[in-house]
C-alpha positions as CSV (number, residue, x, y, z in Angstrom):
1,X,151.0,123.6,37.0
2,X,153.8,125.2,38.8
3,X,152.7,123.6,42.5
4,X,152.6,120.1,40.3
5,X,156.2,120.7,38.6
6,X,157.2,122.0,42.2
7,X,155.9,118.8,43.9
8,X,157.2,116.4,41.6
9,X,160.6,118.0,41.6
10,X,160.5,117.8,45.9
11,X,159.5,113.8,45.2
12,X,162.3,113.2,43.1
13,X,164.7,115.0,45.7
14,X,163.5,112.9,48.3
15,X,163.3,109.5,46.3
16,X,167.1,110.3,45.4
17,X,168.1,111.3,49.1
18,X,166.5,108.1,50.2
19,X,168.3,105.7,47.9
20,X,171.6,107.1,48.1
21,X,171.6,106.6,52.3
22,X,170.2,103.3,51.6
23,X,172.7,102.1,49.5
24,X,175.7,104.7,50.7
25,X,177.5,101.3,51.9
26,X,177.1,99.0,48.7
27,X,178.1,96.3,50.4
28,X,176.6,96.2,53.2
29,X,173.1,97.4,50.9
30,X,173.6,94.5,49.0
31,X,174.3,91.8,52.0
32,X,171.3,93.3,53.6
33,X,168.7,92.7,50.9
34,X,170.0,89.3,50.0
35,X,169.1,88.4,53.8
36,X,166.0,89.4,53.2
37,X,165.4,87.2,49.7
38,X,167.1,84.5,51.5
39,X,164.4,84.9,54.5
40,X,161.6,84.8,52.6
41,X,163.0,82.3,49.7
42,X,163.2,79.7,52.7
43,X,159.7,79.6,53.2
44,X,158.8,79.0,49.8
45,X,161.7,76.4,49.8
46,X,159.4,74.8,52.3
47,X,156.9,74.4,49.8
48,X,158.8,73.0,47.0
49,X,160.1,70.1,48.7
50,X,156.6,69.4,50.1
51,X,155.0,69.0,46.7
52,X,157.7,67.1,45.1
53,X,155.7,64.5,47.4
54,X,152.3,65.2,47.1
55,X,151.8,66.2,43.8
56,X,149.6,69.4,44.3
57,X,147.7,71.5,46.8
58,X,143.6,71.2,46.0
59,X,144.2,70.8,42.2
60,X,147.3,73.6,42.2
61,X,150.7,72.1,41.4
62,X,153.6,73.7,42.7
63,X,154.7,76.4,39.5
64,X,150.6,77.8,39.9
65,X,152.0,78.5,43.9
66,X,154.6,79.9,42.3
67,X,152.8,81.9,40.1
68,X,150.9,82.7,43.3
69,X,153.2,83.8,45.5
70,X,154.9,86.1,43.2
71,X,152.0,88.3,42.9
72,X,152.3,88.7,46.7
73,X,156.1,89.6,46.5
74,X,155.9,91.6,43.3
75,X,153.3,93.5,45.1
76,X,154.9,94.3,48.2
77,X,158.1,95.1,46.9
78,X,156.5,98.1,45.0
79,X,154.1,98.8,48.2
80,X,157.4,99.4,50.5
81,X,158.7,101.7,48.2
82,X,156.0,104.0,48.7
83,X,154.5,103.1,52.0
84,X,157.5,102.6,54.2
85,X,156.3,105.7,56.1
86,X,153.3,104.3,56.5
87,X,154.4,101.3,57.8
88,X,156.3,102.2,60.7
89,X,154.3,105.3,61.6
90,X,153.6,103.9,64.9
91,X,157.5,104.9,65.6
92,X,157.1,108.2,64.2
93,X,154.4,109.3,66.3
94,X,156.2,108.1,69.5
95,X,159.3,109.4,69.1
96,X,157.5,113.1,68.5
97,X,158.8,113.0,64.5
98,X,155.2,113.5,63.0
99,X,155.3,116.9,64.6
100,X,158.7,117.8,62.4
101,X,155.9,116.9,59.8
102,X,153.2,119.3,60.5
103,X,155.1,122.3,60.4
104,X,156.4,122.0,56.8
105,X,154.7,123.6,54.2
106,X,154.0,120.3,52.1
107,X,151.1,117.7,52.7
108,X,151.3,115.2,55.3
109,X,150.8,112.1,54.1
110,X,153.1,113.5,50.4
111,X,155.6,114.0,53.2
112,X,154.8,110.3,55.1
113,X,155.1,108.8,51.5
114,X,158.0,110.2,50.1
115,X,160.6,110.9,52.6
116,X,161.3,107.3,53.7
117,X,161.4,103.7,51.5
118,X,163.0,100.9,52.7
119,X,165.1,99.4,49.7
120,X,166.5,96.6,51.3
121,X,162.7,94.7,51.8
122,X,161.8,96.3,48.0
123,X,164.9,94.6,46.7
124,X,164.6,91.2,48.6
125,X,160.7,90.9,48.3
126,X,160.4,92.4,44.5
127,X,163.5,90.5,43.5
128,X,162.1,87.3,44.8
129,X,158.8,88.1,43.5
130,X,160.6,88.7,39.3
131,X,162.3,85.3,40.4
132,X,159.5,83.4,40.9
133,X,157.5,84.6,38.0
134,X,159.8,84.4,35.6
135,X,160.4,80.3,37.2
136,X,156.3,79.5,36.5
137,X,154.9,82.2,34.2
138,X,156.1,80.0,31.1
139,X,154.9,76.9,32.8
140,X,151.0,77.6,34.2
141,X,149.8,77.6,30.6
142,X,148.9,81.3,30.4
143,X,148.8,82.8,27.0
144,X,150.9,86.6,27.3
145,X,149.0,88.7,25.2
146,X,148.2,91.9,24.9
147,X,144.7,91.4,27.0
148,X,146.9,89.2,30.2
149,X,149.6,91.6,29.9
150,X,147.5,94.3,30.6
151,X,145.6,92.9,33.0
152,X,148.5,91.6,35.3
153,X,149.8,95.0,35.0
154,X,146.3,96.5,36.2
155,X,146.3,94.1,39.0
156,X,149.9,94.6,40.1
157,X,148.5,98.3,40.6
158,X,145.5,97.5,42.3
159,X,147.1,95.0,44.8
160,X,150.0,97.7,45.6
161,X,146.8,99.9,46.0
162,X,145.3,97.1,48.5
163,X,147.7,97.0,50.8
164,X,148.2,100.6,51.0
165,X,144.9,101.5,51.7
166,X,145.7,98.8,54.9
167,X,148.8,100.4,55.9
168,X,147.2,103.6,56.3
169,X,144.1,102.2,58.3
170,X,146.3,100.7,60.2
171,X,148.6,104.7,60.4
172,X,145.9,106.2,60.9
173,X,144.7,104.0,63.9
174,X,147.8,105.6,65.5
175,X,146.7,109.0,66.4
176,X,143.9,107.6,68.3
177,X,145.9,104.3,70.3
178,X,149.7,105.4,69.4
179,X,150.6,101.7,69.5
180,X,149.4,99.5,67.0
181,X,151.6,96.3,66.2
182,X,149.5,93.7,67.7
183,X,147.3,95.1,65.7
184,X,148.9,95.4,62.5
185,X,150.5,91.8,62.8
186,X,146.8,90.5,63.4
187,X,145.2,92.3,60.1
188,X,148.5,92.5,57.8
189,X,151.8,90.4,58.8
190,X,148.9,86.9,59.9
191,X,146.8,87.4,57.1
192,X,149.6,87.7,54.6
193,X,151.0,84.5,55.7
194,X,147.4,82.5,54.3
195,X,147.7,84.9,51.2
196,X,150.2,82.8,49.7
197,X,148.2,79.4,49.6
198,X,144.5,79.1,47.5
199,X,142.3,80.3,49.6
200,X,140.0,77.4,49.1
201,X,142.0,75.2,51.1
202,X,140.9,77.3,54.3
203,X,137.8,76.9,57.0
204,X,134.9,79.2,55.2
205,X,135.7,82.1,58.3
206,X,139.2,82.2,57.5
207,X,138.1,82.7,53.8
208,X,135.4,85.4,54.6
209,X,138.6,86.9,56.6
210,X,141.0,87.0,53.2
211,X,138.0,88.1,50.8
212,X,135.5,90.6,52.7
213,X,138.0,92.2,56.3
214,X,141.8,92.1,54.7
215,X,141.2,91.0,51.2
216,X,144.7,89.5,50.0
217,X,142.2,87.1,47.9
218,X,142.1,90.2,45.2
219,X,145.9,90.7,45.6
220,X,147.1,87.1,44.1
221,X,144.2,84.4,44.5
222,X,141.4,85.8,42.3
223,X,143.8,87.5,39.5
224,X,144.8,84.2,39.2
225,X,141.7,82.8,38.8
226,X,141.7,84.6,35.7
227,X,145.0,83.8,34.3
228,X,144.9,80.0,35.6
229,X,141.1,79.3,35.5
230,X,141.4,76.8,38.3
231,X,138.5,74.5,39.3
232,X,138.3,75.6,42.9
233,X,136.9,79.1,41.9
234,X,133.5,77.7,40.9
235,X,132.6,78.5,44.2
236,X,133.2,82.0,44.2
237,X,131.4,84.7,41.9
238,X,133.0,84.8,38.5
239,X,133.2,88.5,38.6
240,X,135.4,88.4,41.8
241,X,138.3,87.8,38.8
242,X,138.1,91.4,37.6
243,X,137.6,93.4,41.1
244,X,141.3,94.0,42.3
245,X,141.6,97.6,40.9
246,X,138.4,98.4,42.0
247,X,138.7,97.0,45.7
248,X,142.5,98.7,45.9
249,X,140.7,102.6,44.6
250,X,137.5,102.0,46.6
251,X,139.9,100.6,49.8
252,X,142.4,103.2,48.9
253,X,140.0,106.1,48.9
254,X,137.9,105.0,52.0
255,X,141.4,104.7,54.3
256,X,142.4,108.1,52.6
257,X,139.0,109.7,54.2
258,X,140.1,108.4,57.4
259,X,143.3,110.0,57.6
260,X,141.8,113.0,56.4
261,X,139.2,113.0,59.1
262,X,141.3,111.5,62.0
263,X,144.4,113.9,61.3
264,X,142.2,116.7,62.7
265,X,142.3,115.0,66.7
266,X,146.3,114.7,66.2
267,X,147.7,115.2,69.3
268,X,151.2,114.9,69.9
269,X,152.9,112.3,72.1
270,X,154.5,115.1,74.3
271,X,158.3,113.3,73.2
């Protein structure tokens, strides 16, 4: 109990150290995370104005793409909270900082998670994300109730859990090839960019691709299915609907075995 009070405690240090450097200049903090609402807010912009012409996109007008894409920001703007370290591990191992890591007396990837988060993309992404639901979730004919509250929550969790488990593949990747980007804008960054659209409106291989390699499908697409009950899921197993938690544990716990296995043939980049 004491190692559990002790380890919360050293998260809460770090969370607080972490904030307070992010946001030392307010300004600045503030200027900096509206650029990155603004950059993403332009491409769904894009959107908008395209279906003020054409209606809908395969039977989804344009508040269900809201509805959507705010799962996908809402999503990520918890993920980088947690996961920033993750993210841009690539750096850490090249520049010799992972090595500061292993001598501490704390867990690696406790240490990976908790001592970096980059507020500025949690602000702009989640903020957008609040913004857009709050814009369609009165207007997609969804009935809040206890049993959709609780399932949105559930599947906010599992698609934070989702894209973790991808990150730290993709981390984890790094002690064997050190650089990874192409990589990681191939399987995360490219395939996040079809995440935001029904999936149905792609060729079958790119849909294999969102659903069974880097399933964004079970982040937004198929947890809407259950809220929306759109026609274009009769071609998909019904039960696909209720899978998100259980792909973002089962994902989560298969990348976590990696780590665990490839962190034994670390070998530092000499920097």
């Amino acid at each position: 109990m004491r190692v559990k009070n002790d380890t919360m405690h050293l998260a809460g240090v770090y969370t607080k150290m972490i904030f307070r450097s992010w946001f030392q200049y307010k300004v600045d903090a503030i200027l900096r995370s509206l650029a990155v609402f603004c950059r993403e807010a332009t491409g769904i912009l894009v959107i908008y104005f395209t279906l003020t012409k054409f209606d809908n996109l395969n039977g989804w007008n344009i508040y269900e793409l809201l509805f959507l894409f705010s799962l996908l920001f809402v999503t990520y703007g918890i993920l980088i909270i947690f996961f920033t370290g993750l993210r841009d591990f690539g750096g850490t191992v090249r520049n010799g900082g992972f090595d500061r890591y292993i001598l501490r007396p704390r867990g690696l990837l406790f240490q990976l998670i908790f001592s970096n988060a980059d507020w500025f993309a949690a602000v702009g992404h989640g903020g957008l994300g609040i913004l857009l639901f709050l814009l369609s979730a009165g207007k997609v004919g969804v009935v809040w109730n206890g049993i959709t509250i609780g399932y949105y929550i559930v599947t906010i969790i599992g698609g934070v859990l989702i894209q973790g488990a991808v990150f730290l593949f993709l981390a984890t990747l790094n002690i064997y090839l050190l650089e990874t980007n192409s990589i990681k804008e191939l399987f995360y960054w490219n395939a996040r960019k079809f995440a935001g659209y029904p999936i149905s409106i792609f060729h079958k291989a790119i849909q294999f691709v969102m659903i069974y390699v880097v399933p964004f499908a079970f982040i937004n697409y198929f947890p809407a299915q259950f809220l929306l009950r759109k026609e274009d899921m009769a071609q998909y197993p019904e039960v696909y609907m209720y899978l998100t938690p259980f792909v973002g544990v089962g994902m989560y716990l298969l990348a976590y075995l990696f780590w665990r296995k490839s962190i034994k043939h670390y070998k530092s980049s000499g920097n």
